[in-house]
C-alpha positions as CSV (number, residue, x, y, z in Angstrom):
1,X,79.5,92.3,102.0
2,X,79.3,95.5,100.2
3,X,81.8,97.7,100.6
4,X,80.5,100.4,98.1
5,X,77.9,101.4,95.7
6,X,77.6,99.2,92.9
7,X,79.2,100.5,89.4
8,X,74.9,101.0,88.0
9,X,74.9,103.3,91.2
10,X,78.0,104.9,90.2
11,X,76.4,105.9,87.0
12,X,73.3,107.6,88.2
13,X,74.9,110.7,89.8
14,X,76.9,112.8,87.3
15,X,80.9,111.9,88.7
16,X,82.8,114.8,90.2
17,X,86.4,114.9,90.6
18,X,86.2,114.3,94.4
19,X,88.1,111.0,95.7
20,X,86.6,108.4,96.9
21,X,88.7,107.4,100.1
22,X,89.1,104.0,101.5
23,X,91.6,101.8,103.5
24,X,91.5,98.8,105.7
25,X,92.1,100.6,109.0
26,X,88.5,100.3,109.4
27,X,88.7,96.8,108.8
28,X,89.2,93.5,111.1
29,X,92.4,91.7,110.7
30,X,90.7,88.9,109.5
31,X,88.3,90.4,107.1
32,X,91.4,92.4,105.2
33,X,92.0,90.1,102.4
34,X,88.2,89.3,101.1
35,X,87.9,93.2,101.6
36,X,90.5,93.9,99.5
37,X,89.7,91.0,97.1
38,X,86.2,92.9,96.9
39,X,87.6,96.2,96.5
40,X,89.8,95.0,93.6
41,X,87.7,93.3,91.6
42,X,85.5,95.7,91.9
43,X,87.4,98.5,90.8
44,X,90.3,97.1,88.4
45,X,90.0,93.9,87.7
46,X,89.8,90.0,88.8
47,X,92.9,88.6,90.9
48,X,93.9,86.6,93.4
49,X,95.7,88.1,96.6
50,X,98.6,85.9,97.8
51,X,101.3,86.3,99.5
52,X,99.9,88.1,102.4
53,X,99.3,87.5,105.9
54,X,95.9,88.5,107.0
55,X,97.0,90.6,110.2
56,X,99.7,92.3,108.3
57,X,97.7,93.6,105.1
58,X,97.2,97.2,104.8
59,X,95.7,99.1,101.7
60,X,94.6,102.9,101.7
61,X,92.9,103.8,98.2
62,X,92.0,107.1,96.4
63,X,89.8,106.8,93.5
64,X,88.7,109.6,91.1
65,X,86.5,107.5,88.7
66,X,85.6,110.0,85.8
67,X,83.8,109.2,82.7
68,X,85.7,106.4,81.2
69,X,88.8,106.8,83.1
70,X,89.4,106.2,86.6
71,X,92.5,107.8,88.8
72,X,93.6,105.9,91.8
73,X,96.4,106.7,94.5
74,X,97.8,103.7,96.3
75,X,99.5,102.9,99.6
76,X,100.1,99.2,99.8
77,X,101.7,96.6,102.5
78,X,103.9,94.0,101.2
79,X,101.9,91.9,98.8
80,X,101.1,89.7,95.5
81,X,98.6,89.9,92.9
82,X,97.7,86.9,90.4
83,X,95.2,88.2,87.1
84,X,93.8,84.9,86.0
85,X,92.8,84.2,82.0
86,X,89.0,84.9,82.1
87,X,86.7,87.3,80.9
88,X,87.0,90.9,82.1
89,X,84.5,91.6,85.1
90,X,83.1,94.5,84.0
91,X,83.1,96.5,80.4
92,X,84.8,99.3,82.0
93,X,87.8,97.2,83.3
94,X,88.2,96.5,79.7
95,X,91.4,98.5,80.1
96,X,95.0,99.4,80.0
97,X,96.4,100.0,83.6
98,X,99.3,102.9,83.5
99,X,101.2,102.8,86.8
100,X,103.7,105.3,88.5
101,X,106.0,104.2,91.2
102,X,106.5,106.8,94.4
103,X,108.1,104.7,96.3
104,X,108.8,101.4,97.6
105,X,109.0,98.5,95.4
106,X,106.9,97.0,92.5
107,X,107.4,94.3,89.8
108,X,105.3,93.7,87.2
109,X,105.1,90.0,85.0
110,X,102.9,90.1,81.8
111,X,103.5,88.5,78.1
112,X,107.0,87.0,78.9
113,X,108.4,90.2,80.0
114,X,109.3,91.4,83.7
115,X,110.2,94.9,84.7
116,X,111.0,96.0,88.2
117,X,110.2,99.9,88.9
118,X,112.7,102.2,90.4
119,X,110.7,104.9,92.2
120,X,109.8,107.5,89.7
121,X,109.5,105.0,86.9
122,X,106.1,104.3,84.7
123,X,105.1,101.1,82.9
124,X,101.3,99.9,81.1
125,X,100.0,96.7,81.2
126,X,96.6,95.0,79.8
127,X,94.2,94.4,82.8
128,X,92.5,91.7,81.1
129,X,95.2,89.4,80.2
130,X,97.4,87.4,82.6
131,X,100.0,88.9,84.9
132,X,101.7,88.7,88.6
133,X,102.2,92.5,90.5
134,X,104.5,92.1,93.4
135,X,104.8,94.6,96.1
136,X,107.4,93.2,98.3
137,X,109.6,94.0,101.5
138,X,108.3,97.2,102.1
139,X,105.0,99.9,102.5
140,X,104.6,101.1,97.9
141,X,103.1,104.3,96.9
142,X,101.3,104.5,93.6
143,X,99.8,106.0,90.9
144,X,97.2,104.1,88.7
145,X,95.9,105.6,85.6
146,X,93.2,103.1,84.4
147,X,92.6,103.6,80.4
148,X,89.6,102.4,77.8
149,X,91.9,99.7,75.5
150,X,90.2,101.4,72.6
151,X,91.7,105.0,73.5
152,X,95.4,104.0,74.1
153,X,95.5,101.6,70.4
154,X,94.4,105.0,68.9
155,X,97.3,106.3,70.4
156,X,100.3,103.9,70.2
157,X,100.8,101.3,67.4
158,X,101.6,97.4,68.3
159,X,100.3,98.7,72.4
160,X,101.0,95.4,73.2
161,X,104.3,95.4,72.7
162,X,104.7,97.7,75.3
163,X,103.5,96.1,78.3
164,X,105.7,95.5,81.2
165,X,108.5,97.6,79.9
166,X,109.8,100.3,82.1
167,X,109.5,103.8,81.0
168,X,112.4,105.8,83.1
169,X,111.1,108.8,84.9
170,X,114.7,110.4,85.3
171,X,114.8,111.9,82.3
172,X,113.7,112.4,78.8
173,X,109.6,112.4,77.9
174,X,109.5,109.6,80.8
175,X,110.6,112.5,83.1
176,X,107.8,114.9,82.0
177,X,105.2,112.3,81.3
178,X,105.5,110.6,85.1
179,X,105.9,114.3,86.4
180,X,103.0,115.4,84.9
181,X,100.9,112.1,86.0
182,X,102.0,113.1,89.8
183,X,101.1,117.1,89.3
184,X,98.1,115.7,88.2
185,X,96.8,113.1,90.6
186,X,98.1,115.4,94.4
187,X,96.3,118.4,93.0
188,X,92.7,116.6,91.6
189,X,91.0,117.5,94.5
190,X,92.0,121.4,93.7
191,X,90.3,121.3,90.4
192,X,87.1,121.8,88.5
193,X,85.2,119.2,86.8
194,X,85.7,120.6,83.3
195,X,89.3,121.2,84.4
196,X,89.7,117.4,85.4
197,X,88.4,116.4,82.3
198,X,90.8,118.3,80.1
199,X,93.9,117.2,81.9
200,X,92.9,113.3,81.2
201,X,93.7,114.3,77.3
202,X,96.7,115.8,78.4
203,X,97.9,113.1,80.4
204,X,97.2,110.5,77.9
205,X,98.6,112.2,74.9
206,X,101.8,112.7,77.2
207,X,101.6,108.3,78.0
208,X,101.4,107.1,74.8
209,X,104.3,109.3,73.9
210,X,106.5,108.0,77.2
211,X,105.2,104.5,75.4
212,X,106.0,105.0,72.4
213,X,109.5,106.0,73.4
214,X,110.2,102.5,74.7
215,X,108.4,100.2,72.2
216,X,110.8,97.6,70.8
217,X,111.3,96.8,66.9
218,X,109.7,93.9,65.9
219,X,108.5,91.8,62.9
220,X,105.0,93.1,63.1
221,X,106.0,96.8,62.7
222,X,109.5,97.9,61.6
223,X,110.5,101.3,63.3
224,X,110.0,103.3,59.3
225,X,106.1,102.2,60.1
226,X,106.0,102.8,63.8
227,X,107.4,106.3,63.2
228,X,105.2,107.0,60.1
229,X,102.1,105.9,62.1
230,X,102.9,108.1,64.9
231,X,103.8,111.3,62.8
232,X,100.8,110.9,60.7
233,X,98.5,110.9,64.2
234,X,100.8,113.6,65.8
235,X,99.8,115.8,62.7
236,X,95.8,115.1,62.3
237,X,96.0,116.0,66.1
238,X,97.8,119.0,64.8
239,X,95.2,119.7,62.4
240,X,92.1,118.4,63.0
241,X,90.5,121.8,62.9
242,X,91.0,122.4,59.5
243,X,87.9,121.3,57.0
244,X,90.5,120.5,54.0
245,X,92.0,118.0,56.4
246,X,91.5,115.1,54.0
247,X,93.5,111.7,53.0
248,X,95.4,113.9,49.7
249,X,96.2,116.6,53.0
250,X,97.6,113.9,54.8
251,X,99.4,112.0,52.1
252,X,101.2,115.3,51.3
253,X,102.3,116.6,54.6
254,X,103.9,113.0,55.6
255,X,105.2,112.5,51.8
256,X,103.5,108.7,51.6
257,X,101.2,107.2,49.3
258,X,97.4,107.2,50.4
259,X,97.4,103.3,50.0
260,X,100.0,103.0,52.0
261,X,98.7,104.7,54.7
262,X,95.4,103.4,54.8
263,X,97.3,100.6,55.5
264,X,99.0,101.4,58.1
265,X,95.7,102.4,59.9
266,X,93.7,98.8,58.3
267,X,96.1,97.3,60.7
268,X,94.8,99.4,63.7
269,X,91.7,97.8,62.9
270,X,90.3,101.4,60.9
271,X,91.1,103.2,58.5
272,X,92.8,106.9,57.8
273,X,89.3,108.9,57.6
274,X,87.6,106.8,60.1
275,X,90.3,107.7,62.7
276,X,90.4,111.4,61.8
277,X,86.6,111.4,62.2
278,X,86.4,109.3,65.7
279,X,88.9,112.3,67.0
280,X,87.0,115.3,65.6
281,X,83.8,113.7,67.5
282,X,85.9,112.8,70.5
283,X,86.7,116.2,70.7
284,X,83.6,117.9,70.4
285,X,82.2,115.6,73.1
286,X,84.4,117.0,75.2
287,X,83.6,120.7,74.2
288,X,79.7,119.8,74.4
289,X,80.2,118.4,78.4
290,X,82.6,121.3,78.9
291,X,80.7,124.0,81.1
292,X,83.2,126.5,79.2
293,X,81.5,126.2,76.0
294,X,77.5,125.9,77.6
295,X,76.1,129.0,76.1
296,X,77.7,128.0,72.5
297,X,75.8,126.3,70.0
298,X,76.5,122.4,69.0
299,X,76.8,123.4,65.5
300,X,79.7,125.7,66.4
301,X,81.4,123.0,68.6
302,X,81.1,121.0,65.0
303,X,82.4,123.3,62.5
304,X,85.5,124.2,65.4
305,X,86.6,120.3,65.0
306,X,86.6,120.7,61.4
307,X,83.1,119.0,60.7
308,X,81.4,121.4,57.6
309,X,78.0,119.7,57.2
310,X,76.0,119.9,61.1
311,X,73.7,116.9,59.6
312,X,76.2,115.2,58.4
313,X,77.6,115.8,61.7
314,X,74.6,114.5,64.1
315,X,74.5,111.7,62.6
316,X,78.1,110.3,63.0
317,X,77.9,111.8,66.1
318,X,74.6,109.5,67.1
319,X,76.1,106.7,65.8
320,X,79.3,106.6,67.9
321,X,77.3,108.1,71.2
322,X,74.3,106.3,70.5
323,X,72.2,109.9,71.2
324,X,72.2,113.2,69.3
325,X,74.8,116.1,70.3
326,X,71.6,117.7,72.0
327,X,70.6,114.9,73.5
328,X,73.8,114.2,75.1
329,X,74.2,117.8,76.3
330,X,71.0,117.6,78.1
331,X,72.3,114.5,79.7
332,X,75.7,116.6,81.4
């Protein structure tokens, strides 16, 4: 049964910040739970549904799939979710799940840990390794923030860490990080497709700091290299503008040793320059899809993100988007 168009399908129409509605209401009793089984799998990630009795199940979704992100608003009956260990189903559910309690109840089980959500309250966890969601006794109302696993390690050091730990929203960056998340996801259908796009940077630089702010010590990284990672990222954000934004730069400003640093960042799996360049092109991706900057040349979009050589600058930017900047812009 197919419920609706196939993720290839997806990918043929240039996505617009318009939810995509659906809810078993128009569903038979008896159909509900491979429907939503369907509808899961399809759209987050493989799991079993237990717990549930057929007639009983009810499930209303909004989706705003954008790019490599996808926004979802969920109303959910009492019910249990299983993610067995196997491969993910899809690339793009290669992800980190953020999730916002409105109301109701919801605990989450993943990597030893278990964390029960008081309305208001964010946690993360890693949609392709094992873990148990329970929505239990009553009607929940969430948010789901579905992230690329590559974009949040860029962000938060030792990410998985951090899974299944409750980030308060009552106060603190919790408070403006889970506010921000709700502005964001009642008001997406009021905004423009450029306007949508902006505010998933926002959103994500504003989660991995709600993250960070809840990430235990441990043996892998003590809190002097956890901090140091995190100030040295906060500051190329900071400065990625600027063409003199080297590894000397960087060593200076955060009063560390280059070695050490580069380090820090082999552990990430890069190193310092890499990451700073992986940014600057991230960034100008942005600015070249951005119907803001359309009449400006892809050579200006360079040298604003601190690139100083445009060939130099085609060719990293080919080689991480597997097409040159013009002929990604002619593909927007």
């Amino acid at each position: 049964m197919s419920i609706i168009e196939s993720s290839s399908t997806k990918q043929l129409v240039k996505p617009e910040p318009v939810g995509i509605k659906l809810s078993t209401h128009q569903i038979a009793p008896h159909e509900r739970v491979d429907w939503l089984h369907e509808v899961i799998c399809r759209e987050y990630t493989q799991l079993e549904i237990t717990s549930v009795v057929d007639a009983d199940l009810s499930q209303d979704f909004i989706f705003y799939p954008w790019e490599e992100f996808q926004l979802s608003i969920i109303q959910s009956s009492p019910l249990s979710l299983r993610r067995l260990p196997t491969e993910p189903h899809l690339t793009s559910q290669n992800a980190y799940f953020a999730v916002m309690l409105l109301s109701g109840n919801y605990r989450l089980e993943q990597n030893g840990r278990e964390v029960l959500l008081q309305p208001g309250d964010m946690t993360i966890y890693d949609a392709t390794r094992p873990h148990q969601i329970h929505c239990y006794r009553e009607a929940s109302n969430l948010i789901y923030l579905a992230i690329p696993r590559a974009k949040l390690r860029n962000r938060v050091a030792d990410i998985d860490r951090c899974t299944a730990l409750r980030i308060p929203g009552t106060k603190g960056i919790g408070f403006v990080a889970a506010n921000f998340m709700h502005t964001f996801a009642t008001q997406a259908d009021q905004l423009q497709t450029h306007e949508f796009s902006s505010l998933f940077d926002q959103t994500l630089d504003l989660l991995a700091l709600a993250v960070t702010s809840v990430r235990p010590v441990n043996v892998n990284l003590s809190r002097s290299r956890a901090a140091s990672i995190n100030t040295i990222k906060t500051f190329i954000e900071q400065n990625l503008q600027n063409t003199g934004l080297d590894t000397y730069y960087i060593a200076q400003h955060a009063g560390l040793s280059a070695r050490y640093i580069n380090k820090l960042f082999e552990e990430e799996g890069t190193s310092l320059i890499r990451y700073v360049w992986k940014r600057r092109l991230e960034n100008c991706s942005r600015d070249i899809k951005n119907p803001v900057y359309t009449n400006q040349r892809i050579s200006d979009t360079a040298f604003r993100w601190g690139f100083n050589d445009a060939a130099h600058f085609s060719r990293a930017f080919k080689k991480q988007f597997g097409s040159s900047p013009s002929e990604y812009k002619s593909k927007q």
